[in-house]
C-alpha positions in Angstrom: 19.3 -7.8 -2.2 22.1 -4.9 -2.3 18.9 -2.5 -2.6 17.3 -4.6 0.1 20.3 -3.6 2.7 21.0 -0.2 1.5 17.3 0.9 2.6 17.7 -0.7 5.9 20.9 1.2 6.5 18.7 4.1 5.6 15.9 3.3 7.9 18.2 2.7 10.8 19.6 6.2 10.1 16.8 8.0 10.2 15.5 5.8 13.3 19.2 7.0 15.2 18.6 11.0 14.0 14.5 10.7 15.1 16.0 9.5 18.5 18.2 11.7 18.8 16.2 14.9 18.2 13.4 13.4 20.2 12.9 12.0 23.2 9.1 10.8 22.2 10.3 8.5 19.2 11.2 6.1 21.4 8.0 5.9 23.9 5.9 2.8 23.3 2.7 4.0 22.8 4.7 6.1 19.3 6.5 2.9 18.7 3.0 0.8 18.5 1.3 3.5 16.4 4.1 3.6 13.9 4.4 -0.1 13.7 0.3 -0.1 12.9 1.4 2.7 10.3 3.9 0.6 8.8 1.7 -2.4 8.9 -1.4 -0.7 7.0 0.7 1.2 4.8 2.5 -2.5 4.1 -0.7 -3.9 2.8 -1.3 -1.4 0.6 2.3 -1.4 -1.0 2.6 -5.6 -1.4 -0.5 -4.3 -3.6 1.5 -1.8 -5.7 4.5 -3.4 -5.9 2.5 -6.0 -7.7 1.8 -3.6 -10.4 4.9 -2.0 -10.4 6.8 -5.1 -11.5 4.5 -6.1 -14.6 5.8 -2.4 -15.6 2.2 -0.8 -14.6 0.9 1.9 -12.3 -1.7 2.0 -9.8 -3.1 5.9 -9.0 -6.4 4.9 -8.3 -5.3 3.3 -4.9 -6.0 5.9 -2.5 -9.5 5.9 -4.2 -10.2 2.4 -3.9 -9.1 3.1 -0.1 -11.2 5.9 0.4 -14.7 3.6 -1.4 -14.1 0.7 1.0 -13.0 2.5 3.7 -16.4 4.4 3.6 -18.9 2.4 2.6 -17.9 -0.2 5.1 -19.1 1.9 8.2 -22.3 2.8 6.0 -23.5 0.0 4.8 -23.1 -1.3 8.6 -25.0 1.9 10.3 -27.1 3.4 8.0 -28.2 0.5 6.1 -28.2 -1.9 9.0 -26.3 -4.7 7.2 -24.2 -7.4 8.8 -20.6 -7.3 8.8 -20.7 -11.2 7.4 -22.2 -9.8 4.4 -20.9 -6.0 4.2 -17.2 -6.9 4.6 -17.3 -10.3 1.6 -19.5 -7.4 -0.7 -16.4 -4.8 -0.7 -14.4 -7.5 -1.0 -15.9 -8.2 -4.1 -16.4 -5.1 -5.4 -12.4 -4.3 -4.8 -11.8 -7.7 -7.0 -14.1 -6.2 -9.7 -12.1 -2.9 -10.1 -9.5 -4.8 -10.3 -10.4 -7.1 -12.9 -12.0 -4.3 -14.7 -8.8 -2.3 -14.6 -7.0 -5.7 -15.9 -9.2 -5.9 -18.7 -9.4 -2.1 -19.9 -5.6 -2.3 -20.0 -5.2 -5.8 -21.8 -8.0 -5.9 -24.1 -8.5 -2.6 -24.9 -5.0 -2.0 -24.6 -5.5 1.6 -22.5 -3.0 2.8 -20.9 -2.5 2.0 -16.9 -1.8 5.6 -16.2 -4.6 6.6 -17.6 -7.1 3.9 -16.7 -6.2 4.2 -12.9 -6.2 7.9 -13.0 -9.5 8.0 -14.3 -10.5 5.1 -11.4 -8.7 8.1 -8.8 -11.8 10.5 -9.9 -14.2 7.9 -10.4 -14.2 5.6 -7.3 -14.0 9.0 -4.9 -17.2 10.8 -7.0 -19.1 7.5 -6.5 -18.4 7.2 -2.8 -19.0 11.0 -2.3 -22.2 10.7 -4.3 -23.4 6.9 -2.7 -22.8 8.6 1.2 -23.9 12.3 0.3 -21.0 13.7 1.1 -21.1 13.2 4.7 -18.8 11.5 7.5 -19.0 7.7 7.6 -18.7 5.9 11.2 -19.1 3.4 13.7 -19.5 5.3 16.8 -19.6 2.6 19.9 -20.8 0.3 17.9 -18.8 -2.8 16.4 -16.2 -2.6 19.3 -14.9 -6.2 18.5 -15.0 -5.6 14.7 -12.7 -2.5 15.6 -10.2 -4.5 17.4 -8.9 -5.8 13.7 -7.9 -2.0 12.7 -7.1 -0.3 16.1 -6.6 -3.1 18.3 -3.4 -4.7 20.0 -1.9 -7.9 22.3 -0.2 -6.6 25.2 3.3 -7.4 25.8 3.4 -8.3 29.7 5.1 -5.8 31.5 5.6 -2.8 29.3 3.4 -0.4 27.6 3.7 -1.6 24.1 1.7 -4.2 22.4 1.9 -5.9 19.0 -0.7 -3.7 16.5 -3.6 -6.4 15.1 -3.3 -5.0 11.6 0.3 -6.7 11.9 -1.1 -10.1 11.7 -2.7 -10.1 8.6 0.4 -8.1 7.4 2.0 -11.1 7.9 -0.2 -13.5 6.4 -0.3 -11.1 3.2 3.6 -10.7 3.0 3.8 -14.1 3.4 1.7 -15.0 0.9 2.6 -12.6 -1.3 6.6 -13.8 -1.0 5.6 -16.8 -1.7 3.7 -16.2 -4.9 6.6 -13.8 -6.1 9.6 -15.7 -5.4 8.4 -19.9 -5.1 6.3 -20.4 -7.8 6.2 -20.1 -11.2 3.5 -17.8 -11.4 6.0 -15.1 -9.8 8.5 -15.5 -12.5 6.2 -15.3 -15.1 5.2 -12.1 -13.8 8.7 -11.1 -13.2 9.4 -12.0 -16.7 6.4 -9.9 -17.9 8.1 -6.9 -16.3 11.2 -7.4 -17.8 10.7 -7.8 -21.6 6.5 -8.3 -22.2 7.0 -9.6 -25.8 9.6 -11.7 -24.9 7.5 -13.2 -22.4 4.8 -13.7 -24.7 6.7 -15.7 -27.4 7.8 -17.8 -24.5 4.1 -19.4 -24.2 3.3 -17.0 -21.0 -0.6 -15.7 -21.0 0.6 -12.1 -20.3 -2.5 -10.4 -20.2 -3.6 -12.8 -17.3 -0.8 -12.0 -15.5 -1.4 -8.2 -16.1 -5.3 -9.0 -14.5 -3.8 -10.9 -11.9 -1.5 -8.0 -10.9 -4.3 -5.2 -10.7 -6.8 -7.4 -9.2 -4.1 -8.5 -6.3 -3.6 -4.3 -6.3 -7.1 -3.2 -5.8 -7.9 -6.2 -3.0 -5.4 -5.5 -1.0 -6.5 -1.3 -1.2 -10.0 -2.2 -0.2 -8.5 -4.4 2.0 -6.6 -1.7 3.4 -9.7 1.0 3.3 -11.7 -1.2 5.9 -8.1 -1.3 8.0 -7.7 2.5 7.9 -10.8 3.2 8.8 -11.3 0.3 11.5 -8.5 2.0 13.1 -9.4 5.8 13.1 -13.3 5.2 13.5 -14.8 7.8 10.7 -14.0 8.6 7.0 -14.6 11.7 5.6 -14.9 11.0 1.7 -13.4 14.0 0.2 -10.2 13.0 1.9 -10.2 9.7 3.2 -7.4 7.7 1.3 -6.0 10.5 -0.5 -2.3 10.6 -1.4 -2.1 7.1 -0.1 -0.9 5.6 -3.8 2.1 7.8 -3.0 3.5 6.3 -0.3 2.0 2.8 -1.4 4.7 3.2 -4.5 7.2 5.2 -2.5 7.5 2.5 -0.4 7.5 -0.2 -3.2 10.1 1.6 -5.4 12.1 2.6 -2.3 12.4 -1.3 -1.7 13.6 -2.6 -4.9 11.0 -2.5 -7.4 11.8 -1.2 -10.6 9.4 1.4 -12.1 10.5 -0.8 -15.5 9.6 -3.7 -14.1 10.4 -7.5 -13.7 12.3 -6.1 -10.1 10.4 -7.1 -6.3 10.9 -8.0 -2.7 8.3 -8.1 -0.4 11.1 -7.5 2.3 12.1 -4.3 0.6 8.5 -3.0 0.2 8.0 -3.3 3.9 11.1 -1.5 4.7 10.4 0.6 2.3 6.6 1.0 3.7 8.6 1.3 7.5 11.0 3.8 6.0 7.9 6.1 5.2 6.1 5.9 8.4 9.6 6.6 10.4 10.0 9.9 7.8 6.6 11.2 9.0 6.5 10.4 12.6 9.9 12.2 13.0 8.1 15.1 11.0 5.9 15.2 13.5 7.8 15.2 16.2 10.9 17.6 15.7 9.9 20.5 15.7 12.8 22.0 13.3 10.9 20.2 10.7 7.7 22.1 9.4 5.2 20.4 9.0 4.1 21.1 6.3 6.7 20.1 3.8 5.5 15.9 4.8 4.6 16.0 0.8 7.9 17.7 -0.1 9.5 14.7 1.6 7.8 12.3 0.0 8.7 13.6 -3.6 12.5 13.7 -2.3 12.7 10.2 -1.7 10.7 9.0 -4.6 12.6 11.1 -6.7 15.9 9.5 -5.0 14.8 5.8 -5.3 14.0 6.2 -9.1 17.4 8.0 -9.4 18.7 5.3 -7.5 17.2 2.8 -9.7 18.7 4.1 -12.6 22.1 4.6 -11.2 22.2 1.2 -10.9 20.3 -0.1 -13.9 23.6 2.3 -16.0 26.4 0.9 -13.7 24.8 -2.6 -14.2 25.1 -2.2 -18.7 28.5 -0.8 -17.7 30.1 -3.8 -16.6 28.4 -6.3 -19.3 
């Protein structure tokens, strides 16, 4: 919880300093498109931080984001299927990565770095391949399907209104903190995190756990690719998605999960998540900040959270 309040002091700093040096930040059409930011970029984290705390990593996220997120628009234009049956297949196909990564790691006992970086190269070749290359989008078409990624409810009398993507934010968060930190399920993968053999010897099916993790991971990316690309329109596949894994585990280890593992809070991934979306709008907007150090930024605070993590992990031993 200490973590959990330390990065909201941080986020409410940089929100002050980003008001300060702009007088946009505050304007509620860049208030709503930051809290969409936040909200898909949430998604995507609950996902990682999933991974993160049975130990594991997830690089192939941005991948998996960049498959869904355009396939979705082709299989509904060029190949003239229904949204009823595009959106379940993806949904599917996200589960199966998932499961495959899950069993490549358990059974075959590969390591997750290495698995999900090969799925990073893999799923991106395939989409690039499967869409020749080419720009994936809706046009005027599916206006109402649209409404899910880029969509809002109005707040009467002011020019802000509550993102759509925020809703099923909610529902996953919810479920998700629910899972985690209710039911027994959530400890076991907590304790899985912490000490895997231990676990084990305690009667806990591990590697089912471990599948659970990645397949919760790579449903929530796909989830997420049809979001992202609901709300901009078109994908481009040799860029769609990428670099998204970072702030997926930025904002995951950034809100309390350990890279060791066995460490989560849903509430501290979407601070975290917010944290990372405030950081790049104010980016954006001062202009004393290039803009093309976003990525330097992003190292910086990874690099501070796992130091972080450590400092704490040391002053922790210290006092037993």
């Amino acid at each position: 919880m200490k973590k959990v309040f330390g990065i909201l002091g941080l986020l409410v700093l940089v929100c002050v300093i980003t008001t300060i040096a702009s007088e946009y930040f505050l304007v509620g059409r860049n208030i709503e498109n930051v809290v969409r930011r936040t909200a898909l970029f949430g998604i995507i984290s609950i996902g990682a931080a999933f991974v993160i705390t049975t130990s594991g990593i997830d690089l192939s996220i941005g991948s998996v984001i960049c498959l869904t997120g355009c396939l979705l628009p082709w299989l509904l234009t060029e190949q003239s299927m229904s949204p009823w049956l595009a959106i379940p297949l993806l949904v599917i196909l996200s589960v199966a990565i998932g499961l495959m990564h899950g069993l490549l790691i358990t059974k075959l006992k590969l390591q997750p770095f290495v698995v999900t970086l090969c799925g990073l190269l893999l799923y991106r070749g395939v989409t690039r391949g499967v869409v020749a290359d080419t720009s994936q989008g809706f046009g005027s078409l599916f206006e109402g399907l649209k409404w899910w990624g880029g969509g809002s409810v109005s707040l009467p009398g002011t020019d802000f209104g509550i993102p759509t993507p925020c809703i099923l934010l909610v529902v996953v968060a919810a479920l998700a903190a629910v899972f985690l930190h209710l039911t027994v399920w959530g400890r076991y993968l907590k304790a899985l995190g912490r000490n895997e053999e231990a676990a084990r010897y305690s009667g806990i099916d591990t590697d089912k756990m471990v599948i659970l993790a990645y397949v919760v991971c790579a449903l929530l990316s796909g989830l997420g690719g049809m979001l992202f690309v609901l709300d901009v329109g078109s994908a481009q596949p040799v860029d769609f998605g990428s670099f998204y894994e970072l702030y997926a585990i930025a904002a995951a280890v950034l809100g309390g999960c350990s890279l060791r593992g066995g460490e989560v809070s849903v509430l501290g991934v979407l601070i975290g998540a917010a944290l990372m979306q405030v950081l790049q709008n104010a980016i954006n907007l001062i202009d004393a900040i290039p803009k093309s150090i976003e990525f330097a930024v992003i190292g910086v605070v990874i690099l501070a959270g796992v130091s972080a993590d450590e400092l704490v992990r040391r002053a922790v031993a210290a006092r037993r």
